[in-house]
N, C-alpha and C positions, 0 to 999 in steps of 0.2 A: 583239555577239551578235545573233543573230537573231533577228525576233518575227514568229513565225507562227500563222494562223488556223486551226483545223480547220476545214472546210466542213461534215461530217457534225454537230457537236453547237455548233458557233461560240464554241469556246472559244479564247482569244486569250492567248500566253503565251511567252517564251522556250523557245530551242532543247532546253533540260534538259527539257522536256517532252514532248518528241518523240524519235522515233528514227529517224533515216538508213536509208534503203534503198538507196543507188543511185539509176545514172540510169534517166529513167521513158523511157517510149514508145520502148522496144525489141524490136523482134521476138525472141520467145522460140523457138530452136526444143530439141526432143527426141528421141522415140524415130525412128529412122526418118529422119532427119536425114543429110543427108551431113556427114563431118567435116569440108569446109569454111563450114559454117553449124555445128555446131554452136562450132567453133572461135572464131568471131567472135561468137558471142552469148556464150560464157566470155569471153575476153580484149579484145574490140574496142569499146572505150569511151570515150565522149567525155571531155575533161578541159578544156573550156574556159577561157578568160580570157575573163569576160565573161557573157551568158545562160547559164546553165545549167537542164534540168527535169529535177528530181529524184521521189520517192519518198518518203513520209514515213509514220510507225506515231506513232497519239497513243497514246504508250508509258501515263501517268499520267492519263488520261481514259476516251472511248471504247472505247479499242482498235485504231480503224479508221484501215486505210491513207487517205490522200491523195496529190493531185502538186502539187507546189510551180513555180515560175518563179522564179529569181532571178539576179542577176548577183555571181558569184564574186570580181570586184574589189570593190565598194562594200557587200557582202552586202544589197544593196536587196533585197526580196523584191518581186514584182509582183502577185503571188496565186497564189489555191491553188484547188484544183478537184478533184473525182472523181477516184479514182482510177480509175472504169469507163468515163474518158473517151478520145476513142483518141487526139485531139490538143487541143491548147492551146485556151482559150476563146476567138473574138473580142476579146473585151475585154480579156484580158490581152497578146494578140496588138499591140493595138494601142500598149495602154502601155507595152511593149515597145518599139512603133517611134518613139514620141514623144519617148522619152527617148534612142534608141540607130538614129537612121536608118540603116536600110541592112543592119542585123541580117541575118543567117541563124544557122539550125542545121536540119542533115538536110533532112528538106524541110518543116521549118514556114518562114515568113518574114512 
């Protein structure tokens, strides 16, 4: 099971506590859009083995969105962060690469 932090109120708690959004730091497009973005922002999704940044709602606290880092095999979480952040923190950036040299996804690394 997972045990994640909210960053907004630092409440620390299994996954039952939260709710899954999806993955995070995706270009969102909309009205005005040509149908090959909007097509890719519906169906074109990452599904990693390995790092994955997700989305998270503290469904039983808060309220409030977060992004989470974690790796899909081990379910290690690395941290969690704003959700009004546009990419990964440093720090978690790093933890990332300490544990899993050589990492990419999209263009973090």
């Amino acid at each position: 099971m997972l045990i994640l932090e909210c960053p907004c109120c630092g409440v620390r708690g299994e996954e039952t506590e939260f709710h899954g959004g999806g993955e995070a730091h995706i270009k969102r497009f909309g009205p005005g859009s040509s149908d090959e973005e909007f097509q890719g922002y519906l169906f074109a999704k990452e599904n990693p083995k390995g790092v994955h940044f997700e989305r998270w709602r503290h469904n039983n606290g808060c309220g409030k969105w977060f992004l989470a880092a974690r790796d899909t095999m081990t379910l290690e979480v690395y941290g969690t962060y704003s959700a009004q952040t546009h990419e990964p923190p440093k720090h978690i950036r790093e933890a990332i690469t300490a544990k899993r040299p050589g990492w990419t996804w999209r263009e973090f690394s």
